[in-house]
Every structure is written in structure tokens, then in C-alpha cells.
C-alpha positions in Angstrom: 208.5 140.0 156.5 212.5 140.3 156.9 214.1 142.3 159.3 217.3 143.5 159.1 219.3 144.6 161.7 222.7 146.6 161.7 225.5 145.0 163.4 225.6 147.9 166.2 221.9 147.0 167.0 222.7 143.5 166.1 225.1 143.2 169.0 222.8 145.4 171.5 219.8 143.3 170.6 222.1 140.0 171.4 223.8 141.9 174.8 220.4 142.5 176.3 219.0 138.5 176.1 220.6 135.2 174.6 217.1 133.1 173.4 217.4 129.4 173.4 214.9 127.0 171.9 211.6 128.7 172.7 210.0 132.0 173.0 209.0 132.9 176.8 205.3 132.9 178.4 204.3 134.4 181.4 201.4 133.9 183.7 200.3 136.8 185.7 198.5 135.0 189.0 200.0 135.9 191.9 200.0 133.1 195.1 197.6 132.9 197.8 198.2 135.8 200.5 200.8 134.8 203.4 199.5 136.1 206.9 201.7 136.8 209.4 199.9 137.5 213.4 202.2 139.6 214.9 202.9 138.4 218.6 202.1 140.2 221.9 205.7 139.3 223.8 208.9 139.1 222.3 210.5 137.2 225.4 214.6 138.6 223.8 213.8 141.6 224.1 216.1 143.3 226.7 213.3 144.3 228.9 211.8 141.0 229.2 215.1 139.2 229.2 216.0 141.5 232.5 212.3 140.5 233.9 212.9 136.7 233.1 216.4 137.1 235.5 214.8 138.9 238.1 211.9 137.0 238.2 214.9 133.7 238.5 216.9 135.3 241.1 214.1 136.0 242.7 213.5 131.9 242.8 216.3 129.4 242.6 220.1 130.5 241.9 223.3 130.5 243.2 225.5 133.2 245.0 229.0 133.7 245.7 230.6 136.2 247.9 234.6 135.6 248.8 233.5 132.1 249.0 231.0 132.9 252.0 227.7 133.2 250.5 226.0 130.7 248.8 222.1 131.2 247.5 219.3 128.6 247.4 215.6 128.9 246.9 215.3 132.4 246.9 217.2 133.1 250.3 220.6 134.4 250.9 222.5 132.4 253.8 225.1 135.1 255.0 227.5 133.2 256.9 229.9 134.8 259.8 233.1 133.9 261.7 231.1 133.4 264.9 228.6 131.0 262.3 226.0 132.5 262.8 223.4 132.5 259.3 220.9 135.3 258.6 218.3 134.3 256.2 216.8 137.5 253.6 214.1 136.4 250.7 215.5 138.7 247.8 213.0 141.3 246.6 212.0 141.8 243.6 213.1 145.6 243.2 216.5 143.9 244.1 216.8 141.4 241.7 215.6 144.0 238.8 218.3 146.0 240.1 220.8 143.4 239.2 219.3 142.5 235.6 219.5 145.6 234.7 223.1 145.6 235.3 224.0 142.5 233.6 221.6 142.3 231.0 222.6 144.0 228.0 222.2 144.4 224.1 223.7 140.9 222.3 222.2 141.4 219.3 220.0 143.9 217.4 216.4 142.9 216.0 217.0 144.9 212.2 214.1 145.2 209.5 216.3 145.4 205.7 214.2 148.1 203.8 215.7 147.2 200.2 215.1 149.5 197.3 216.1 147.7 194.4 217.3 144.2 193.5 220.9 145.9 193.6 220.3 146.1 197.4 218.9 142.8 197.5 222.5 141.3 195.8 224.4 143.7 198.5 222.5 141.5 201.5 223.5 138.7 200.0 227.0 139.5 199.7 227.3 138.7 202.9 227.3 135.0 203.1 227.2 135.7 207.4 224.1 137.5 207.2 221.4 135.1 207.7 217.9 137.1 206.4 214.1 136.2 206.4 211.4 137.9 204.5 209.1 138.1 206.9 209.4 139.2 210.8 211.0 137.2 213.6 208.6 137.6 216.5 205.4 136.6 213.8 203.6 133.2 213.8 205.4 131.6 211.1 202.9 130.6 208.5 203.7 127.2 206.0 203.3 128.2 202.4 205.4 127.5 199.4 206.2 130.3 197.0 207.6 133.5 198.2 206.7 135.4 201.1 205.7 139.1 200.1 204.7 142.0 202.8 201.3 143.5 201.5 202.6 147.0 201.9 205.9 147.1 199.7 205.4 148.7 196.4 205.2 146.9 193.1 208.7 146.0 192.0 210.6 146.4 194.8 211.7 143.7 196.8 209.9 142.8 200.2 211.5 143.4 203.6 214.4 141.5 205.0 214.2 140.6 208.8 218.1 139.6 210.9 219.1 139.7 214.2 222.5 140.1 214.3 225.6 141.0 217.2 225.6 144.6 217.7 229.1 144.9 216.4 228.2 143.5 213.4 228.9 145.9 210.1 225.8 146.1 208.6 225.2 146.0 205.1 225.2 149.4 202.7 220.8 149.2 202.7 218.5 151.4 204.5 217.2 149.6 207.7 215.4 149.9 210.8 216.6 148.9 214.3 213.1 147.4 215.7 214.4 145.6 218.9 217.5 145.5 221.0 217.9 141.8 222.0 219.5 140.0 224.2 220.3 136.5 222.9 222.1 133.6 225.2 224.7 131.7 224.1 222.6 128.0 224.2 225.5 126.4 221.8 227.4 125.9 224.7 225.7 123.3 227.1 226.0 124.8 230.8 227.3 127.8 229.6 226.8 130.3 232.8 225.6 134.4 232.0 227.6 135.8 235.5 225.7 138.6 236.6 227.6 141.4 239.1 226.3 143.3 242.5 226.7 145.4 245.0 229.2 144.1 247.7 231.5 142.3 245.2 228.7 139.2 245.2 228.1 137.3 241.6 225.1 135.3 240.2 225.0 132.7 237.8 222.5 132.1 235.3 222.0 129.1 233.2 221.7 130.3 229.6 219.6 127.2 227.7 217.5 127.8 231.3 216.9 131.7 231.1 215.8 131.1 227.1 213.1 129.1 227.8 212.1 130.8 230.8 212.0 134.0 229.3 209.8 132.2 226.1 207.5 130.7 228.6 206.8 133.8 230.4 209.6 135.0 232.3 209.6 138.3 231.2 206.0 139.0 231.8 206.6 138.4 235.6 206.6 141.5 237.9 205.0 143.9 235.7 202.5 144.7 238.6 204.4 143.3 241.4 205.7 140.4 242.6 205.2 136.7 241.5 202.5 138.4 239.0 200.1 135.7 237.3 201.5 135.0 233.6 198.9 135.2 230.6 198.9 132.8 228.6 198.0 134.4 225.2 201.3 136.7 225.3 203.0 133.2 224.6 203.7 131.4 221.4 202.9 127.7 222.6 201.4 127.9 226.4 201.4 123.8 226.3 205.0 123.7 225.6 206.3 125.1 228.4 206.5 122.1 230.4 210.2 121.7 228.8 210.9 119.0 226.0 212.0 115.8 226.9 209.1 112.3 226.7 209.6 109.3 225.6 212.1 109.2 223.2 213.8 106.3 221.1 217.1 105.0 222.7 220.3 105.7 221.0 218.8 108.5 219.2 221.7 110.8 217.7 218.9 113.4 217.4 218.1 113.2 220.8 220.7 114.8 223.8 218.3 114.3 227.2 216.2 117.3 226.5 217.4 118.8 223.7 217.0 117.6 219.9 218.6 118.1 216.5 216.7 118.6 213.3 217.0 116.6 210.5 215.3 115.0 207.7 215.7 114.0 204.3 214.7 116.2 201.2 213.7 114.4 197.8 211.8 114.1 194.1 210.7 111.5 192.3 213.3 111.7 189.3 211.2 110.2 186.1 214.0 108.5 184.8 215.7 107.5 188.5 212.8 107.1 190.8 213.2 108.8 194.7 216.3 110.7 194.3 217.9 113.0 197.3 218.7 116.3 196.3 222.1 117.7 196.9 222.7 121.3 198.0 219.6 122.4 199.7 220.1 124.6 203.0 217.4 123.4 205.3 217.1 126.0 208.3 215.5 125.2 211.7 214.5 128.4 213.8 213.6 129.4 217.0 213.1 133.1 217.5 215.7 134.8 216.7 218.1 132.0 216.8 218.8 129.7 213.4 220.8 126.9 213.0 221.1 125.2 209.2 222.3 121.9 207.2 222.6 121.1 203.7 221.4 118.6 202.2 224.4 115.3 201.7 224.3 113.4 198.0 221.1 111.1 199.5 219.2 114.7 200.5 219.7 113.6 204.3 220.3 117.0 206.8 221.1 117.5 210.5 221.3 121.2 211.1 224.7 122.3 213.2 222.3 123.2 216.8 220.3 121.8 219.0 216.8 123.3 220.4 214.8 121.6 223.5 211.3 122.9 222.1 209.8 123.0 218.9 211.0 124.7 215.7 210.3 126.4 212.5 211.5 124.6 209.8 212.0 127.0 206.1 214.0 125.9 203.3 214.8 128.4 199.7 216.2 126.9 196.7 219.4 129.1 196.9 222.9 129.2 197.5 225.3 132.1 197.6 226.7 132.1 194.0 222.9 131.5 192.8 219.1 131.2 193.5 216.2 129.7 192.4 213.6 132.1 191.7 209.4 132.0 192.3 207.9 131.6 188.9 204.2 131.7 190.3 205.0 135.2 191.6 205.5 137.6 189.0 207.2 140.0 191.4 209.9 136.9 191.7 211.4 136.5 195.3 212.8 133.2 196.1 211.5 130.1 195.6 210.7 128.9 199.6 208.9 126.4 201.6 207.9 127.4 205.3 207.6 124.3 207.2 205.9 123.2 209.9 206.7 124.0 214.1 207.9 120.3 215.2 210.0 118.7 217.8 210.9 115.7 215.0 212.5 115.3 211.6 211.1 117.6 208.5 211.4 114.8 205.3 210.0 116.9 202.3 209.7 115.4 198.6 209.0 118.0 195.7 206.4 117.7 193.4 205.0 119.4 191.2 206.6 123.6 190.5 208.4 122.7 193.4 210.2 119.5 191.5 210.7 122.0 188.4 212.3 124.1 190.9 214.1 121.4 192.6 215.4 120.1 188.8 217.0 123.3 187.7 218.4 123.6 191.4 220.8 120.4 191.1 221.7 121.4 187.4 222.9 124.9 188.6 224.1 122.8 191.7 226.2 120.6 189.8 227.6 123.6 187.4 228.9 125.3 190.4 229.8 122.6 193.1 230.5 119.1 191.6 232.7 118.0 188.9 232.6 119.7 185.6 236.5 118.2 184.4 237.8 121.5 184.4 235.6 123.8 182.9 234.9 127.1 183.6 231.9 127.8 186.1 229.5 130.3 186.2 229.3 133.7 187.7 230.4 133.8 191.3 228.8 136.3 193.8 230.4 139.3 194.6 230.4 143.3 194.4 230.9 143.1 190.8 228.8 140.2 189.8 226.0 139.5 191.9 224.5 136.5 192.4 222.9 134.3 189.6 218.9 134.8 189.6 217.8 131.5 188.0 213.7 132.3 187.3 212.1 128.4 186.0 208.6 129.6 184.6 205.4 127.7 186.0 204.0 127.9 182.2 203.0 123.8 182.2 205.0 123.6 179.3 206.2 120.1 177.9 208.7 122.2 175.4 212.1 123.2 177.0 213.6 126.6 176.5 216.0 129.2 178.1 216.8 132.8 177.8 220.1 134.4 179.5 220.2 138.2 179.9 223.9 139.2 180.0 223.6 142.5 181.5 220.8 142.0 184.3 222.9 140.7 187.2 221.7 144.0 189.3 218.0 144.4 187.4 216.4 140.6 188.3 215.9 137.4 186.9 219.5 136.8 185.1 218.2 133.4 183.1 214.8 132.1 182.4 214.0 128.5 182.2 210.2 126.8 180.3 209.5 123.6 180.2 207.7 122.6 183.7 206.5 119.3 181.8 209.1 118.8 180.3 211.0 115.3 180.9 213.3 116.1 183.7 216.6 115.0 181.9 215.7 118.0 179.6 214.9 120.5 181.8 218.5 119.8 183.9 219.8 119.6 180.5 218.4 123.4 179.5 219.3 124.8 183.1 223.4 123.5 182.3 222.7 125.6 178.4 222.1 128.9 179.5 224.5 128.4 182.9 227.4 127.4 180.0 226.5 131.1 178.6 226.4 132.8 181.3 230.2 131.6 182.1 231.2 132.3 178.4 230.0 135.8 179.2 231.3 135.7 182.6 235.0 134.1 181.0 235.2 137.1 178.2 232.4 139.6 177.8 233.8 140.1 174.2 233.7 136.7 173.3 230.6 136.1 174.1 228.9 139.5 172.7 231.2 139.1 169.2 231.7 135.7 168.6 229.4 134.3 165.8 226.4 132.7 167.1 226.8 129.4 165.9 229.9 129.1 167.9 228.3 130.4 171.2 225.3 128.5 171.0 227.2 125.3 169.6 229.7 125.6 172.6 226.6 125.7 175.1 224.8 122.8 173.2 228.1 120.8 173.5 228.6 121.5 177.3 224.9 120.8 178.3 225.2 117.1 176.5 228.7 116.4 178.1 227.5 117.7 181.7 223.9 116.2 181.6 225.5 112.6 180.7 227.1 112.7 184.2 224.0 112.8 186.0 222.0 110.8 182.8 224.0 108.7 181.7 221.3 107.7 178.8 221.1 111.1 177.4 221.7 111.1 173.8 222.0 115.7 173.9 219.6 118.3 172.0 218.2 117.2 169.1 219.2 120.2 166.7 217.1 121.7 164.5 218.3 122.3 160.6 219.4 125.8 159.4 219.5 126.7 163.3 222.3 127.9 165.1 222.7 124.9 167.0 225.4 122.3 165.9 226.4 119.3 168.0 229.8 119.4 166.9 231.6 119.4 170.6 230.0 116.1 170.9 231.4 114.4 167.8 234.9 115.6 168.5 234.7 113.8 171.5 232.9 110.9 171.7 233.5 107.8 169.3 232.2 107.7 165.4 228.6 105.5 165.9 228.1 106.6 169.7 224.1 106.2 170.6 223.6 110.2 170.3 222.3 113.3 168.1 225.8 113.7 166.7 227.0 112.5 163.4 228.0 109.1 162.8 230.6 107.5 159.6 231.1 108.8 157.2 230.6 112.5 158.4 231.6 111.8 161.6 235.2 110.1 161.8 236.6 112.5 164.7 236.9 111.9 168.8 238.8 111.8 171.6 239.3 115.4 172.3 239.2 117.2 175.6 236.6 119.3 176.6 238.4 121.6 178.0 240.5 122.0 175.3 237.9 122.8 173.2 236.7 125.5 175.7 239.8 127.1 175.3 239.7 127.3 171.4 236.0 129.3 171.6 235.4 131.3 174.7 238.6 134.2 175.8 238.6 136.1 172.4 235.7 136.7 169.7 235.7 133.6 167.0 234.1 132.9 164.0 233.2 129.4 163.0 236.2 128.8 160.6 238.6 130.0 163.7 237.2 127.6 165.9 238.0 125.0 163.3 241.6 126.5 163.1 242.1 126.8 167.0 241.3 123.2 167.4 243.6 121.9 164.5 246.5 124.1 165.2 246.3 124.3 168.9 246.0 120.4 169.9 247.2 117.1 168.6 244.7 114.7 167.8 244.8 111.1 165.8 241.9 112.2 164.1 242.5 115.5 163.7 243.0 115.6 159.6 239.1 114.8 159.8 237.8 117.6 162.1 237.8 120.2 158.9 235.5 117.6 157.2 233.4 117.4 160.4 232.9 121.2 160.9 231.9 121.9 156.8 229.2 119.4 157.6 228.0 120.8 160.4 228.1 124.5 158.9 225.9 123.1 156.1 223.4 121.4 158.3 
């Protein structure tokens, strides 16, 4: 039966989803359940961080007093004109005193309660804001997929856990304040925490010292009384505590004495390349509440920009801040993430399977936005008005390649839809740069896109996915249009040379090329056009040798 539409409902029908190439599938599995064991001892926590400095004072530190007191091993050596030197063990009580009055809030421990994916965009607005789904002081558990608290309702998304300065202006999303921390400054090697009392004396602290004494224990010391035995199940790794260090390879750049970097390459085996890096990836290594991330060079080789001296948590998400890689196995579609493992050594990982789906329409959306496009206009950049682009690859083991853009959806979820998991890979980077060339023809002019004939729209899109995909395959020969579609590969026959190895015409119908992509955007995508305009823009607007032919080429491509 034939429908037909109005052109009112036409153009609504069109503004709410662009289909290209395939109808959608869904699966409706959802992943394994992630556990999280919620710890005993949070050793930043204020409290604990003013036990771990007591319980140090207490023990081995240094003392000052108008350059007449000095303080070793737990004993204060008062010194006097006459030299005389009185001896006092600090007590405990004392020491306490003095943590408590230079140990304050550095950070605050906050638990995101978002209520919508327009909440979710406003988070990640903020490109300072560094946010976890799942809580800071939990075991971190390895999984790939997308972390999901049991308790959050169907279709809202899951908590988002930050620690972060207690000045900082916090996004406009409910929260909860869970934990006043105190977090050392460990960037700076030897940095000193100076601590204030009574009689004008001062004590220094090492901070990289106080962190790990406070995660060893620290700040379960003097609960009951002095020197207090420490259990060992309020820590996260007992064993560790002996410090880092071993033996280590020389001339290490990963290695500083102690301390250590992470790093580690991230790849997929490319069908058509073999072990490929992939570009872009944030990689972050965490410890606590403390993160320190790297992306991922043209090879996929990392180092992330801090050093730790104990084990930590590697994670990694296939976003960045103008778009993100949704989780196609999880219906309720977070990110896409991989929770490494806890390691003191490099974290290589190499897709396969989803994940190299996932990884394939990363570095196509990668590319759009960050690497050459000659010119072109990108996609949607992040911001108030615009929020990020939600890219949602389906796990449907598919070998057929498809996409669907939804125009209006920025705020509601998934803004494009990519099939094909089985597809070859050039395909599925090819259909990723497709809908991403929409979604900037809707981002350039909203009326262009919405009223422009469809042929020209999809035409455009099928032109810029075979001249972008060629860059990264240079073998690939574009989409193999159907007849009687809307599909045309006419941007690639007024480019490239009459006989070029591709699904464009050849000689006779084909005796254009040699014009500019770019120029060509500008003929289709800042005000509505028809085909027969485009055809006009291009002839009146540019000089080209060939240009008495591109009227021949376009009848033969509206006929196809």
C-alpha cells in the first residue's frame, strides 16, 4: 500500500530521524550485573587524614621554633641559652590537637543525582569535571559495558561520583555532598603540608608520605588510644603497604625511584590494515580520589600526566567532549567503558569484538572532529545549546551497514544510530562519517537540512563519507548506490578524474572533475536547495574546465 504524506508531516516525519541504508534492530539483553563492595575506611576523609598526621607527629617529623627547636623521633629537643635540652615524647591528644588545626576540607567527595540525559549533557559541559559512574571509595570492579547502579529508575541515567576543590562551582544537577576530603597535593615531589601550634612552633608534613600513610592505615591509629593495632581488612591492599619500589628495569621513563607512570598502548586488528593504534582515546589511571589521564598518540601509545607509587585503577570510555560512544548491549545506553585492572605496570588493551565496533566508529567520529577534513564543516560541538554528540553503534551482529541521525534529540539520548557490527570495517567508519556529515548539515543550517530535497542531503553525505573514508582507506571505492534511491554519488564524480577505480560514473556520463570539496559544501548546505539549484550553484558559483559537462553529469544522476 502507498502512503502519502503532506509536506507539513513530511517535514516533521524527516526532523524527528534521517534513515540511512537500513532499518534499525534492537536487542533487549541487558550486561552481566557490575558489583561494587563498598569499603570500611576512606583514608581522605578529614577525620582519618587528621588521625594519619597525628598518629606521624606522634612518630618521626620535624619542628621549628625561632630556629631553636628541632624534632626527631617523636621527641621535642627544647634548647636554651644556658644549652641545656629537655626531652618531651609528644602525646597523642597533642598531636590530634594540631591536625585538627591544620587539616582542613581540600576537596568535597559529591554523588551527581542526574534526572534526565539534559543533566547528564550539563555535567559534561564542563570539560574540568572529571565524573565516574560508580563510587570512589568502592572496589573497582573490571567489566566492559556501562556501569549502572541497581537502584536508579528505568531511564534515567545512573549516578555520577567527583571529588572536586571546595570552591569549585558545581554544576546546575541535584547532588549530594557524601564526604569532606582532604586531598594532598602529590604532583609536587617534596611538596611540605606546614601545620601551625601553639607557641609560634610549625610542623612539616610530607604530602606523597601522609597519602600513603593515611591509605595504609594511618587514620585508623588512635581510635582507642595510643599506637592502637591497625586492622587489616579496613584496607584496600594490606600487602601493599610496604611502599612501591622492587626491582625495576634501568632507564625506565615510567619509573622515578618509587613512583611510576602509567602507560600502555591501546589497539584493534583493522581487517584491512592489520594492528592499528587508535587515536583519541582518554585512558585514565586512578587512585582514590585522585585521577591523572593520557590520550592515546596516532600509534595508540599513552602515558598519563601523574605519577602514583602504588597500584592503580586503570578505566577507559570511548568519549570525548564534543561526542561519545554509546553502550549498545545496554538498552538503557551509558557510555561505552572498560574498567581495567589495579596494576603497578603498563595497561596495553586491543578491542575485539563490540568493543572493535565501538572502537571503529570512535576514530571515524575522531577523525570528523579532530584531524583533517580540507576545510569542511564539523559536526556539532558541545555546549549549552548543543550538547554533546551521543553516537549509539548497535550490537545487532549485522554484516549490513546502516545509520539513522535524529536532528532534534541532542537533550533526549542517542543522537545517531550506527548497524553493521559485522560489517567490513572500512564500511562501518565509512557509515559513522554519513550520518556525522548530517548531523553538521543540520548543525551548519537547520533549514537546509530540514527543506532541502532529499536527494541533495543524502547525496551531499554520501559524497563526504567517500571523500573522508579515502583518507584513512585509501582503497575505498564509496557506497555502492542503489537505483531509484535517494543516494547519488555525484560529489565524487565532480571531483575525481573520468575512469577513477570507484562507484561513480565513468566516460561518457562522467566527463567532470577537479572540483573542491568545499566548494561544493557551500553550493548545498546554508540555505534550502533543490537538486536543479545545486546544479546551478555549482555552475554559476565556481570556474571549472569541465564545468559545461556538470549539467550532463547531474541529469544522469537524477535519472539513475
Amino acid at each position: 500500500m502507498n502512503i502519502r504524506l503532506t509536506p507539513l508531516l513530511s517535514m516533521l516525519c524527516f526532523a524527528a530521524m534521517v534513515s540511512c541504508k537500513k532499518n534499525e534492530t534492537f536487542r533487549d539483553t541487558l550486561p552481566p550485573p557490575l558489583i561494587a563492595t563498598q569499603k570500611k575506611y576512606n583514608p581522605y576523609s578529614v577525620n582519618n587524614m587528621r588521625k594519619a598526621v597525628a598518629s606521624m607527629l606522634a612518630g618521626d617529623i620535624k619542628l621549628s621554633r625561632n630556629n631553636k627547636l628541632s624534632y626527631v623521633k617523636g621527641k621535642m629537643i627544647l634548647s636554651t641559652k644556658e644549652g641545656l635540652g629537655i626531652n618531651k615524647q609528644m602525646t597523642l591528644d597533642e598531636s590530634l590537637k594540631i591536625a585538627e588545626q591544620g587539616i582542613a576540607a581540600t576537596h568535597y567527595y559529591i554523588k551527581f543525582i542526574p534526572r534526565n540525559q539534559a543533566d547528564m549533557d550539563k555535567l559534561k559541559i564542563d570539560s574540568n569535571l572529571t565524573i565516574y559512574p560508580f563510587p570512589l571509595d568502592n572496589q573497582q570492579t573490571k567489566y566492559n559495558g556501562s556501569y549502572r547502579d541497581p537502584s536508579v529508575l528505568p531511564n534515567v541515567p545512573t549516578y555520577q561520583y567527583a571529588a572536586v576543590p571546595v570552591a569549585y562551582r558545581l554544576p546546575d544537577v541535584p547532588y549530594q555532598k557524601l564526604e569532606d576530603l582532604y586531598i594532598p597535593n602529590e604532583k609536587q615531589h617534596g611538596n611540605l603540608i606546614m601545620l601551625k601550634a601553639d607557641g609560634n612552633s610549625s610542623y612539616s608534613v610530607d604530602g606523597q608520605e601522609l597519602a600513603n600513610f593515611s591509605e595504609c592505615g594511618g587514620g585508623e591509629v588512635g581510635g582507642g588510644g595510643e599506637g592502637e593495632p591497625i586492622d587489616e581488612e579496613v584496607l584496600d591492599e594490606p600487602n601493599e603497604c610496604g611502599g612501591g619500589g622492587g626491582s625495576y628495569p634501568p632507564n625506565d621513563e615510567f619509573r622515578n625511584g618509587e613512583n611510576w607512570r602509567p602507560h600502555g598502548r591501546i589497539t584493534v586488528h583493522d581487517d584491512l590494515k592489520g594492528i592499528i593504534g587508535v587515536e583519541g582515546i582518554r585512558v585514565r589511571a586512578r587512585r582514590w580520589f585522585t585521577t591523572y589521564d593520557g590520550f592515546t598518540d596516532a600509534n595508540g601509545y599513552y602515558a598519563v600526566d601523574g605519577w602514583f607509587t602504588r597500584p592503580a585503577n586503570y578505566w577507559l570510555n570511548f568519549e570525548r567532549y564534543d561526542f561519545e560512544i554509546m553502550d549498545g548491549e545496554n538498552p538503557l545506553n551509558g557510555n561505552r567503558e572498560i574498567s581495567g585492572p589495579k596494576i603497578e605496570a603498563a595497561w596495553d588493551v586491543q578491542f575485539t569484538g563490540y568493543d572493535k565496533f565501538c572502537s571503529t566508529v570512535f576514530r571515524a567520529a575522531y577523525h570528523y572532529y579532530h584531524k583533517n577534513i580540507d576545510g569542511l564543516h564539523r559536526p556539532p560541538m558541545n555546549s549549552f545549546w548543543a550538547a554533546k554528540v551521543h553516537i549509539l553503534p548497535l550490537n545487532d551482529n549485522s554484516t549490513n551497514t546502516g545509520g539513522i541521525m535524529y536532528p532534534i534529540s541532542w537533550h533526549l539520548g542517542e543522537s545517531i544510530k550506527i548497524h553493521g557490527m559485522l560489517a567490513p570495517i572500512d564500511q562501518s567508519y565509512s557509515t559513522t562519517i554519513h550520518e556525522l556529515t548530517h548531523a553538521a548539515h543540520w548543525d551548519n543550517s537547520n533549514l537546509s537540512f530540514l527543506l532541502s530535497a532529499r536527494t541533495v542531503a543524502e547525496s551531499w553525505a554520501t559524497g563526504v563519507e567517500w571523500y573522508l573514508t579515502k583518507m584513512e582507506y585509501p582503497d575505498y571505492k564509496g557506497f555502492n548506490v542503489p537505483n531509484n534511491d535517494n543516494y547519488r554519488n555525484v560529489v565524487m564524480d565532480l571531483i575525481d578524474s573520468p575512469g577513477s577505480l570507484n562507484y561513480g560514473f565513468s566516460a561518457p556520463k562522467d566527463e567532470v572533475e577537479g572540483y573542491n570539496i568545499v566548494d561544493i559544501q557551500n553550493t548545498c548546505i546554508n540555505s534550502p536547495t533543490t537538486w536543479g539549484e545545486w546544479k546551478d550553484n555549482i555552475i554559476n558559483n565556481y570556474n571549472n574546465g569541465t564545468e559545461q559537462h556538470v549539467e550532463t553529469l547531474f541529469n544522469y544522476w537524477l535519472n539513475y
